[in-house]
LUMROKOL-353478 format. One line per field, with one value per residue (C-alpha): chain; x negated, y, z. Coordinates in Angstrom, 3 decimals. Each point is the difference from the previous one (the first is absolute). Layout:
N
unit	(A_...)
xx	(X_...)
yy	(Y_...)
zz	(Z_...)
***
This chain:
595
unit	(A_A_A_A_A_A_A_A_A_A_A_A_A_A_A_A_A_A_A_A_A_A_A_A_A_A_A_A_A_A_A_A_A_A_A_A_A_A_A_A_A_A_A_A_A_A_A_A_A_A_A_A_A_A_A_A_A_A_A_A_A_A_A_A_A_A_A_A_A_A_A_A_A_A_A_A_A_A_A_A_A_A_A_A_A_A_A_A_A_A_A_A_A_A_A_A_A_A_A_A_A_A_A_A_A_A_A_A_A_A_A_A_A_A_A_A_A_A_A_A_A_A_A_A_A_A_A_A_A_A_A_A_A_A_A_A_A_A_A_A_A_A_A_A_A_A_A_A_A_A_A_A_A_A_A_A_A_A_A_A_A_A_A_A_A_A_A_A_A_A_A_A_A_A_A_A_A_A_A_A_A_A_A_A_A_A_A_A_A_A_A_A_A_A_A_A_A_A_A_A_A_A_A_A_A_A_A_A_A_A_A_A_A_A_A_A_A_A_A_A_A_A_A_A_A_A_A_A_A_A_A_A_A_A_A_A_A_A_A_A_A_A_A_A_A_A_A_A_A_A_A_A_A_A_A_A_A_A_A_A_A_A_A_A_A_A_A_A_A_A_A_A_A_A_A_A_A_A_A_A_A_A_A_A_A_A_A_A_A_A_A_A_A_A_A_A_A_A_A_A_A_A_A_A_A_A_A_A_A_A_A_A_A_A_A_A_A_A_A_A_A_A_A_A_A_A_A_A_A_A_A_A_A_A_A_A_A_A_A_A_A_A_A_A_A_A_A_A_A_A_A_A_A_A_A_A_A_A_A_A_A_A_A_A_A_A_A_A_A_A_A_A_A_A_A_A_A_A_A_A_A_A_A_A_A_A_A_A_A_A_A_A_A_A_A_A_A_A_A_A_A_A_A_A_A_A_A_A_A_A_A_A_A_A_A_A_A_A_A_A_A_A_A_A_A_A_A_A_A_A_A_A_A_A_A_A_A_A_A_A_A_A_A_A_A_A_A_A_A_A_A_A_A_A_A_A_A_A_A_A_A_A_A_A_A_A_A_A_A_A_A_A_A_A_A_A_A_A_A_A_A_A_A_A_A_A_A_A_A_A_A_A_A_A_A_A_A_A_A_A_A_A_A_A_A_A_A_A_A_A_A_A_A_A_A_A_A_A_A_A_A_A_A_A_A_A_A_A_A_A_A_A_A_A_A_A_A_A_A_A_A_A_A_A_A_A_A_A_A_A_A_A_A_A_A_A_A_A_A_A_A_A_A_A_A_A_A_A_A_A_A_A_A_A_A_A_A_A_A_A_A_A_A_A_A_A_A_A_A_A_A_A_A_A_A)
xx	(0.000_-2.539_-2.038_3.349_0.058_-3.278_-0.058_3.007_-1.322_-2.923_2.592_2.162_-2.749_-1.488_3.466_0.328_-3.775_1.209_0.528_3.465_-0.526_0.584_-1.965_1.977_2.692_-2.771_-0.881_3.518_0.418_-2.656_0.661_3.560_-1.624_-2.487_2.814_2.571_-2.816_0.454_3.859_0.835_-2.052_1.101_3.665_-0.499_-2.002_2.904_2.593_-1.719_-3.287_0.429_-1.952_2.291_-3.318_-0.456_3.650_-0.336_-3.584_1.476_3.094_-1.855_-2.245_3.140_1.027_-3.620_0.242_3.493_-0.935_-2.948_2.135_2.356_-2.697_-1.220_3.421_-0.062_-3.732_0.524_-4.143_0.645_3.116_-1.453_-2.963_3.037_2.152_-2.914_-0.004_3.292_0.540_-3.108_2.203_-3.064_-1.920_3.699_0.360_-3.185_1.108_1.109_4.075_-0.761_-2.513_2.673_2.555_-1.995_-1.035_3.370_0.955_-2.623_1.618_3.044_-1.174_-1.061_2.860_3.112_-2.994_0.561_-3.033_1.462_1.175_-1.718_-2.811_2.515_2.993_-2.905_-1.187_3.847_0.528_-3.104_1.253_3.685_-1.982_-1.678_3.053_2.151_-3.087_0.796_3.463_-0.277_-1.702_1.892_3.234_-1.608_-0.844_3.396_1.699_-1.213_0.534_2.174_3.027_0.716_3.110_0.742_0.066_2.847_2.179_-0.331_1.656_-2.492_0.544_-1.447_-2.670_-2.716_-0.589_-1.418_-3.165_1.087_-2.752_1.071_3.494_0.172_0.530_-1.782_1.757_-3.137_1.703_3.840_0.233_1.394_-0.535_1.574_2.677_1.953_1.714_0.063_-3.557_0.227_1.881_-1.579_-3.244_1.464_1.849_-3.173_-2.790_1.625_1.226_-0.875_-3.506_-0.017_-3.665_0.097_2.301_-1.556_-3.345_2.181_1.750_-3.545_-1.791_2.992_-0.093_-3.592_-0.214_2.448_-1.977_-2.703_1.415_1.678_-3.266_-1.645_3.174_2.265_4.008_-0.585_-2.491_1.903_-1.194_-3.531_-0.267_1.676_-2.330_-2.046_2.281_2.088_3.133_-1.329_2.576_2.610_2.892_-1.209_-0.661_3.585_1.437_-1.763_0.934_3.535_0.441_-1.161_2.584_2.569_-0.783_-0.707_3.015_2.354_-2.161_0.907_-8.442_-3.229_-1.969_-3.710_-1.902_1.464_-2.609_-2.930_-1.772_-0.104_-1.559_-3.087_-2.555_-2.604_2.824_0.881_-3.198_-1.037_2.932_-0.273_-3.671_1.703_2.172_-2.727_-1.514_2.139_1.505_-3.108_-3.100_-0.994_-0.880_-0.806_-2.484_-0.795_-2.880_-2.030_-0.113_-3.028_-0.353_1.964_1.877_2.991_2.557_1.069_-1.448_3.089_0.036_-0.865_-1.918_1.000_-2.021_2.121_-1.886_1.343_-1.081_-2.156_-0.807_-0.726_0.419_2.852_0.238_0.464_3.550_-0.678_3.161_1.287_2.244_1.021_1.637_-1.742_0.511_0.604_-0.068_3.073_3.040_-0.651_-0.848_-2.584_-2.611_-2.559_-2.384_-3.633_-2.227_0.931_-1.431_-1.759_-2.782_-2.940_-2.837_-2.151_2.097_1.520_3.224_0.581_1.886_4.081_0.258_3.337_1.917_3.040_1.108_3.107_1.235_0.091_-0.112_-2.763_-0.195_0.324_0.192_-1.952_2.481_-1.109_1.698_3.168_2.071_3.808_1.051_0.127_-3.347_-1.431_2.021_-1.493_-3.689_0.665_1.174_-3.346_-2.221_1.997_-1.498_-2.982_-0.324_0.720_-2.868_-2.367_0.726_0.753_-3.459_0.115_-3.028_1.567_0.679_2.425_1.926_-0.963_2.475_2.713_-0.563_2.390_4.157_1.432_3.554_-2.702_-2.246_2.386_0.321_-2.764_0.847_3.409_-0.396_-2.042_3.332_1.922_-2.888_0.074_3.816_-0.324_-0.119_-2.551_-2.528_1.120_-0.369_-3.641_-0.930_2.922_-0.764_0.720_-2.993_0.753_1.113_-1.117_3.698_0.821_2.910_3.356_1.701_3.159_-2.208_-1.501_3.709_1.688_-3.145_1.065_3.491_-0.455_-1.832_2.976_2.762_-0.575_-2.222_2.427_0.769_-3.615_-0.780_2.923_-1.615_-3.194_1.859_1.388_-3.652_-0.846_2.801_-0.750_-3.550_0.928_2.465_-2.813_-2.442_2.766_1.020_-0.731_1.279_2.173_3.452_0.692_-2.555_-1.553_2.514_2.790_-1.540_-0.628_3.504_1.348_-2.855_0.991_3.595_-0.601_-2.629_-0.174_4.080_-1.031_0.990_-2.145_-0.295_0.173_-2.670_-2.358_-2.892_-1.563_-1.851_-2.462_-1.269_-0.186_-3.796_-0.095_0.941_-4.021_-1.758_3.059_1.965_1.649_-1.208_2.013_1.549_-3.271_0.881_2.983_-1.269_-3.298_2.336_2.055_-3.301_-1.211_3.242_-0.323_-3.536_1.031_3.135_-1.864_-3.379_-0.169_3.357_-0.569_-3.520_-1.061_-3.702_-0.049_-3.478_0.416_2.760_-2.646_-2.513_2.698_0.945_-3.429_-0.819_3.129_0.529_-2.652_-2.730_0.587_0.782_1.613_-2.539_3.194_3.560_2.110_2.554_-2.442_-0.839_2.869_0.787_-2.973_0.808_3.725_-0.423_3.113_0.598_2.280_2.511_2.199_2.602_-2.757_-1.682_3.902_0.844_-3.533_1.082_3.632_-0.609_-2.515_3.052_1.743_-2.167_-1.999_-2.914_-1.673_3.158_0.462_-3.444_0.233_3.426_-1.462_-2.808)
yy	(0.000_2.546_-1.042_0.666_2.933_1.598_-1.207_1.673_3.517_-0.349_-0.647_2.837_2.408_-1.939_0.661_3.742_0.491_-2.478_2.525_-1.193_-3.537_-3.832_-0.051_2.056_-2.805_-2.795_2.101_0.042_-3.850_-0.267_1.788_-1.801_-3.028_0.412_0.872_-2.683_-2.941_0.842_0.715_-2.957_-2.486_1.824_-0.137_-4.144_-0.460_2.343_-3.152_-2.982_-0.369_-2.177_1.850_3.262_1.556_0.137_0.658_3.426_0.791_0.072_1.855_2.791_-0.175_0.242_3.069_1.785_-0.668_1.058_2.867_0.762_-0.728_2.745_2.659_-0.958_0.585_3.422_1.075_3.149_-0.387_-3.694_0.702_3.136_-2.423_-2.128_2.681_1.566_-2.790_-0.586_3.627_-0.507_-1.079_-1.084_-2.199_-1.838_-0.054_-2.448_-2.051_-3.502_-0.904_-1.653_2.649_2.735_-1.666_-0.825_4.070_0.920_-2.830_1.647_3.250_-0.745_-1.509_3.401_1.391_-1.900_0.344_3.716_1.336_3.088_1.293_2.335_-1.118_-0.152_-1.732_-2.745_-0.797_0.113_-2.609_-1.866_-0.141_-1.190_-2.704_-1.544_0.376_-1.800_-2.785_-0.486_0.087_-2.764_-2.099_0.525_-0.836_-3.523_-0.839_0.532_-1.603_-3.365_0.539_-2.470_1.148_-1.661_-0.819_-1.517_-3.677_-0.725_2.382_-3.105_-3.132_-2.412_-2.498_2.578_0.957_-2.475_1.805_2.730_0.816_1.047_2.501_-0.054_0.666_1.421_-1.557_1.256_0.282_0.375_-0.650_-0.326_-4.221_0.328_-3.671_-0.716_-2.614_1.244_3.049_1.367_-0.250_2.241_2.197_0.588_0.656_2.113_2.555_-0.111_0.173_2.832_2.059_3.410_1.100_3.334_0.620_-1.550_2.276_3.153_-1.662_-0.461_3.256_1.572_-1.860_1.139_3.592_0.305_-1.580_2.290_3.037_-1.269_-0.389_3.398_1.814_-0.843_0.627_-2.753_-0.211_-2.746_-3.027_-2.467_2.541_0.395_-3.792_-0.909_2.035_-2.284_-2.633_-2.146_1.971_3.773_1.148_-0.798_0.755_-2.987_-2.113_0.707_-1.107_-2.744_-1.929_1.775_-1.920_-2.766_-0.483_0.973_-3.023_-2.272_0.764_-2.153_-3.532_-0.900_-13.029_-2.648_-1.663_1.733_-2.979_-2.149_1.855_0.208_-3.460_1.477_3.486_-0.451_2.434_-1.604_-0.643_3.560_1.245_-2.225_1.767_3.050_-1.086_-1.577_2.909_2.684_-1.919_-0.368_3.350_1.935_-1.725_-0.215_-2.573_0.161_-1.810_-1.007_2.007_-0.680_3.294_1.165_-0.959_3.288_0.941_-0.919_0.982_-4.079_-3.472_-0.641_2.871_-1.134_2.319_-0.162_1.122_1.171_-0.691_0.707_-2.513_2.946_2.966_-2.298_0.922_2.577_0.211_-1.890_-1.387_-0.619_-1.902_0.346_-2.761_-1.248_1.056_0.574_2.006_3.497_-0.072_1.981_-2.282_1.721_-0.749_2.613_1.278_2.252_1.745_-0.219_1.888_1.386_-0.951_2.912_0.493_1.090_2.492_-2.851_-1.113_-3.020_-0.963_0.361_-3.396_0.247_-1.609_-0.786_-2.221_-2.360_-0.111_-2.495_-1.942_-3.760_-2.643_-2.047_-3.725_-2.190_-3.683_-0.584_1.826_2.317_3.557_-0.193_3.003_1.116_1.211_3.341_-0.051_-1.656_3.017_2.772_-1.548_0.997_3.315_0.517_-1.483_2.651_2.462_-1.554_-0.043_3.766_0.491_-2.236_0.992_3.900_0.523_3.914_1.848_1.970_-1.931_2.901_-1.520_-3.669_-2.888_0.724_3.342_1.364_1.259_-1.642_-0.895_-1.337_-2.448_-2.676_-0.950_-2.276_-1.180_-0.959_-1.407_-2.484_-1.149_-0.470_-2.460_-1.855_-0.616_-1.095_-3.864_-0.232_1.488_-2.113_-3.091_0.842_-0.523_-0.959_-3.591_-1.975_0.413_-4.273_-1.079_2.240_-0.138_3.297_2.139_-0.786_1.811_0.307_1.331_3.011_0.315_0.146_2.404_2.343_-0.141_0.471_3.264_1.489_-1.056_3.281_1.942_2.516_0.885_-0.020_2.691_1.542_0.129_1.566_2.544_0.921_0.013_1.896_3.040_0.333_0.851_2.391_1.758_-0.056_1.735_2.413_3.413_0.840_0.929_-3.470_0.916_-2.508_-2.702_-2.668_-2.866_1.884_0.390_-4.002_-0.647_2.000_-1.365_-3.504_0.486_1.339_-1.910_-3.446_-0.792_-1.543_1.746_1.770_-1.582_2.984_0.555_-1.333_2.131_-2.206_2.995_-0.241_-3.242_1.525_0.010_0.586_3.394_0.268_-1.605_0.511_3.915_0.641_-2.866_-3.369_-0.307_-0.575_-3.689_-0.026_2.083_-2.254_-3.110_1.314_0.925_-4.124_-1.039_1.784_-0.878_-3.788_-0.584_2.209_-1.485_-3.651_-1.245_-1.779_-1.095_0.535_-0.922_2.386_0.967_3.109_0.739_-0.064_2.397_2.287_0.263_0.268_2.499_1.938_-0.120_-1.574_1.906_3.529_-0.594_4.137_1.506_0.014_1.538_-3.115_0.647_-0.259_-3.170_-1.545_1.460_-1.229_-3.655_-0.138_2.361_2.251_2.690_-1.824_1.858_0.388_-2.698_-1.999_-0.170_-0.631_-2.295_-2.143_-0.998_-0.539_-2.231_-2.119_-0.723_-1.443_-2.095_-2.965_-0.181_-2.640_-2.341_1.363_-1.362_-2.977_-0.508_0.346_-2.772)
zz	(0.000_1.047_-3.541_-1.430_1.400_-0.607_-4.094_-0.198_1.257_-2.373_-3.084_1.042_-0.455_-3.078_-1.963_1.169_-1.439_-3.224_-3.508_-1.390_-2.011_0.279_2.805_2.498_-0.666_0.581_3.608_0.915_-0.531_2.011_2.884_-0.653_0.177_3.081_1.829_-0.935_0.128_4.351_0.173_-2.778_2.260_3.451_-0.659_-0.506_3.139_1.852_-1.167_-0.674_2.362_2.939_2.311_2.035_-0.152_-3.501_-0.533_2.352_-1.764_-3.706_1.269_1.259_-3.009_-2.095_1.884_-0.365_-3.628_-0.860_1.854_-1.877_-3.360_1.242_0.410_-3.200_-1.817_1.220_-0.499_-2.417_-1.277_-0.709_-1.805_-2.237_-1.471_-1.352_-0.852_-2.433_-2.045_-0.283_-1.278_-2.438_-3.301_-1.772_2.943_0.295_-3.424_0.088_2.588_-0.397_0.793_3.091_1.850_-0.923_1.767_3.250_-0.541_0.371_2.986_2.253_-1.019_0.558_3.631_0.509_-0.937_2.085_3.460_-0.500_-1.507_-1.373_3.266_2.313_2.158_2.828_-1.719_-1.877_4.118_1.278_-3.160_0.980_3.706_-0.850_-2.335_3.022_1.838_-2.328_0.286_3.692_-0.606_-2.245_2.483_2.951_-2.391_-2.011_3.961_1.710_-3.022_1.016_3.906_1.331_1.938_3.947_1.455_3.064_-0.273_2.034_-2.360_-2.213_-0.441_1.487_-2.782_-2.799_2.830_-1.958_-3.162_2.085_1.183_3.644_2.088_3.587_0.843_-3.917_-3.663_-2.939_-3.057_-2.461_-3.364_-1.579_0.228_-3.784_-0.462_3.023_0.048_2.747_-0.688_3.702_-0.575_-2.601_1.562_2.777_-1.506_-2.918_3.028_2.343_-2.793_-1.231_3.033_-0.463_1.333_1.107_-0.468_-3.353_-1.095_1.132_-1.686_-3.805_0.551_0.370_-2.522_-2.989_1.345_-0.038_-3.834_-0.822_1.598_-1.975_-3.205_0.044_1.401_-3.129_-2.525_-0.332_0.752_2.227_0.938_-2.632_-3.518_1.754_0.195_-3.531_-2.011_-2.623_0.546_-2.823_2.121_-0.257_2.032_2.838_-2.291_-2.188_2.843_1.061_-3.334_-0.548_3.924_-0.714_-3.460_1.519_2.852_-1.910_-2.392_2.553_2.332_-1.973_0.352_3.925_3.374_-0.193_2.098_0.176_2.165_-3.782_-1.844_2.616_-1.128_-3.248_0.874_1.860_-0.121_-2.078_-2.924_0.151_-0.081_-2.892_-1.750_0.376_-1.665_-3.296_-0.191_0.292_-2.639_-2.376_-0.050_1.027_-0.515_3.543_2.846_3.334_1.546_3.788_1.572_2.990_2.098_2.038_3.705_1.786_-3.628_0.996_3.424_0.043_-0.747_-1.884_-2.196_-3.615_-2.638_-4.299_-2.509_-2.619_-3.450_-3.539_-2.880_-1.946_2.417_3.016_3.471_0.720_3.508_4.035_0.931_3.924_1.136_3.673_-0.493_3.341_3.443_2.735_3.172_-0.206_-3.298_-1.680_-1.602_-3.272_-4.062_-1.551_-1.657_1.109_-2.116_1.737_-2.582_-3.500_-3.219_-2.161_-2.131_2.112_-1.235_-1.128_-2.377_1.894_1.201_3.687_0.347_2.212_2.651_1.859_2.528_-0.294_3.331_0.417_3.128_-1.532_3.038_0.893_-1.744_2.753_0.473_-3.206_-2.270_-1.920_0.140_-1.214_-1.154_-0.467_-3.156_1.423_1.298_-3.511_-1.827_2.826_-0.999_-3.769_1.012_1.732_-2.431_-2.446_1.852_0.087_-3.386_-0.691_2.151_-1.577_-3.546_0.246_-0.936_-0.229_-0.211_3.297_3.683_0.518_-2.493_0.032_0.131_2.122_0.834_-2.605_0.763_2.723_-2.369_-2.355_2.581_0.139_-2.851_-0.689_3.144_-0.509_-3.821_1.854_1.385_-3.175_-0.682_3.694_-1.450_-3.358_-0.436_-2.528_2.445_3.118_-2.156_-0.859_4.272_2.103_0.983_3.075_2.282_0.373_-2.868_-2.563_-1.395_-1.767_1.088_-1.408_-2.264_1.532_3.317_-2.075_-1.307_3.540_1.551_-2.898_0.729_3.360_-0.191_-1.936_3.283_1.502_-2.505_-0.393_3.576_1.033_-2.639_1.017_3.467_-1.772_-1.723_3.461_1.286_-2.762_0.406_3.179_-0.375_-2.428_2.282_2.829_-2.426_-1.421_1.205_3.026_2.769_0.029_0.243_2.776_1.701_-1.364_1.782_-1.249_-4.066_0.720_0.325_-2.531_-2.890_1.228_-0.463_-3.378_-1.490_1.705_1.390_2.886_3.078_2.324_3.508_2.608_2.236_-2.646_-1.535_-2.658_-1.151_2.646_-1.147_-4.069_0.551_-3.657_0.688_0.637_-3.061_-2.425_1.351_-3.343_-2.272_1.595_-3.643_-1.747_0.773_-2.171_-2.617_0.254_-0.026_-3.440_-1.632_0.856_-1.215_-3.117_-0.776_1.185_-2.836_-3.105_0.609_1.914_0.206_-3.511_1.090_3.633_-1.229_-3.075_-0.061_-2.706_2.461_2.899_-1.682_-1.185_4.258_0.675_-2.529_0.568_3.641_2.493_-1.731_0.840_3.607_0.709_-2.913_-2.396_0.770_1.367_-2.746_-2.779_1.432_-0.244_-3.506_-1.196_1.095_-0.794_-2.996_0.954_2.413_2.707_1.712_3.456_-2.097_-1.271_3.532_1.313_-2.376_0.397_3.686_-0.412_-2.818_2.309_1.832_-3.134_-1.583_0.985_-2.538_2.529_-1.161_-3.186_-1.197_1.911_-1.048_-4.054_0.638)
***
């Protein structure tokens, strides 16, 4: 951190000395990059390292750096070296596609921190950024407090599916999969009985991004944090979940442990290897790390390696549960790829970090469909990562539009469904019998029982946030705009004395941009039927996607990126009509059906 620290200093005053050119760009990424390769790594150990220790070490280092970011954003000298070449018509004029774009990303960084505001408006915009930081924090951690009640309030036969602390029961989670419903009940009311403090910390945290969005010239928080996204604007944010509903509001199961034999890790792993290769050219080979390279003796490091350019990258995958470690699926970027001043390519590397069970009893590690589709989702991720080789880590991989990062991500899981692609791995760990047919069929089926309804509940989600991150002030609390967007938007009732908003932590990582899913989700679906439905292993297909989309990682406008892969400008109908049309019809079958 304090390396981090000091290299940065030195590259701040290299690019204020720098004469406009490609090499103020090249500074920038660099001081991008030094200060990334400590917060990318930090905000991993914060989650995933065993040790409290570490965890408290990397959170602090995560607050030093954002902090430092902040300062950064509004440091007038830093910005003015940009700002001269990206006046100078000629020197941009000369500039390749991508280093414009990441010109005008750092600009525009400067630009939504503030920097055109007096010197005591850029430090009260700085200060509310390291508030809103905090804020954040203090929300993600009381979202996953549990709530107490006294244990005698319950009925002792429903005592035993709670963890009970002295006289008190904790009520930790919902029990969804519950069978009992006073079960589910009980931990729906108590999980979700309103926290005082909580609220004051979300009513605080939306103010405060408000205040911050307006001190530095936006309507509200919501058209600050749209800008460069496939969305633009709130409005079309608003249309698009509002279309939606309205076409899914007239539409109102299997046996996982079945499919487990079938799905153990090794099979999956070997293919998502036959699919890389097919479609993209790539395997991924099993590495030995270095004594002390890794946080746990089960953690397993990938080389990803393309058939003609060779090695691309490190997968390290964090497959398996352990304690402490978060319930969670995802990726984590650990360093950037770029092109370095020598001429070489600094190689990504990221994390997979899933939370598979142990094998036990001399099985191997066997996985729900679910959990087979989640690892596909990751390894999409992955992927981008690996093969957005931009000449920029500001840019690299997934570092690109938030309504645009899914999307590799969730094509992944249009291929985890597709029969043709099962078929090539799914075996019985045993046996070495294939999956049936008619299994594939009813897994498909399955997922379609409550499709609608459950992105009916994410279009809910979705409004909400955007009402959060609206105008402000609120017109009435945040319990009370809760109930009336539920009413509206998902027809279930609202239970009183509930406040489900309090456990939203998505409000931190995704204020204003929860509909990216969907809108990542109809871009996958359209990319899916046009370009792999016919063939799932189309290779022309493959380098089309890769050329098109993983490529660029954010150095191209998302929208050009998908035009360029679909060959039309979608819009809001074509997005809408993408994921209602997922709920129609069953390619899976179809195809099956036609063999």
């Amino acid at each position: 951190q304090k390396n981090s620290l000091q290299e940065a200093e030195q590259l701040v005053q290299k690019a204020c000395i720098t004469p406009p050119g490609e090499e103020v760009v090249v500074i920038f990424d660099q001081l991008s990059d030094a200060l990334c390769r400590v917060a990318d790594l930090a905000d991993f150990v914060k989650i995933a390292h065993p040790d409290p220790a570490f965890r408290e070490a990397a959170e602090e280092a995560c607050r030093s750096i954002g902090t430092m970011v902040e300062k950064l954003n509004t440091n007038v000298d830093l910005c003015q070296s940009l700002r001269r070449l990206l006046i100078d018509k000629d020197v941009m004029d000369s500039l390749d596609p991508e280093t414009r774009r990441v010109a005008e990303l750092f600009m525009f960084d400067f630009e939504i921190s503030g920097i055109h505001l007096n010197e005591e408006q850029r430090k009260n915009a700085v200060n509310l950024n390291v508030n809103i930081l905090d804020l954040c924090n203090e929300f993600l951690l009381g979202s996953h407090l549990p709530n107490k009640i006294e244990k005698h309030v319950l009925p002792e036969h429903i005592r035993h599916n709670f963890a009970v602390e002295g006289s008190f029961a904790q009520i930790s989670c919902l029990s969804a999969d519950s069978p009992d419903d006073l079960v589910r009940e009980v931990a729906y009311k108590v999980f979700l009985y309103p926290n005082g403090q909580q609220l004051q910390c979300l009513d605080e945290l939306l103010a405060s991004r408000n205040n911050l969005a307006q001190l530095v010239g936006y309507d509200t928080f919501a058209h600050r944090a749209l800008q460069g996204t496939m969305a633009q604007t709130p409005e079309a944010v608003m249309e698009f979940l509002t279309k939606l509903s309205d076409k899914l509001f007239s539409r109102y199961n299997i046996e996982p442990s079945l499919y487990c034999p079938f799905f153990s890790l090794g099979a999956c792993m070997d293919g998502l290897n036959i699919l890389f290769n097919k479609v993209l050219g790539i395997s991924l080979y099993a590495e030995q790390p270095e004594k002390g390279e890794v946080w746990c003796e089960d953690v397993r490091k990938l080389a990803v390696v393309h058939e003609q350019e060779g090695l691309l990258g490190y997968i390290y995958c964090d497959f398996f549960q352990r304690p402490d470690k978060p319930h969670q699926d995802c990726h984590f970027t650990i360093r950037g790829g770029r092109l370095q001043e020598n001429g070489e390519y600094q190689l990504p590397v990221v994390v997979i970090m899933l939370s598979l069970p142990q094998s036990s009893n001399g099985l191997p590690t066997l996985l729900t469909p679910g959990m087979m589709e989640n690892l596909f989702h990751e390894m999409g991720h992955a992927m981008h990562s690996m093969l957005g080789r931009t000449r920029y880590q500001h840019v690299m991989g997934t570092r690109c539009s938030t309504d645009f990062a899914e999307v590799p991500s969730v094509l992944m899981e249009y291929f985890a469904n597709d029969y043709r692609v099962v078929n090539q791995f799914a075996r019985h760990y045993k046996t070495g019998q294939p999956l049936p047919k008619n299994m594939v069929s009813r897994l498909c089926e399955s997922k379609k029982v409550c499709a609608a309804a459950d992105m009916q509940l994410q279009v809910f989600y979705a409004v909400l946030d955007q009402i959060y991150h609206g105008k402000h002030p609120l017109k009435k609390s945040t319990t009370e705009i809760l109930k009336e967007t539920q009413e509206k938007f998902y027809g279930l009732p609202y239970v009183p004395d509930t406040a489900w908003q309090l456990r939203f932590s998505h409000l931190v990582g995704y204020g204003a941009k929860y509909y990216s899913y969907l809108m990542s989700r109809a871009v996958s679906s359209m990319v899916w039927k046009q370009c792999f439905a016919q063939d799932p292993f189309n290779r022309a297909m493959g380098e089309r996607y890769r050329k098109e989309m993983l490529a660029h990682g954010g150095g191209k406008e998302p929208v050009l990126m998908v035009q360029g892969m679909l060959q039309k400008q979608p819009s809001v109908e074509d997005f809408v009509e993408a994921l209602v049309s997922d709920l129609d019809q069953d390619f899976e079958t179809f195809f099956m059906d036609s063999e």
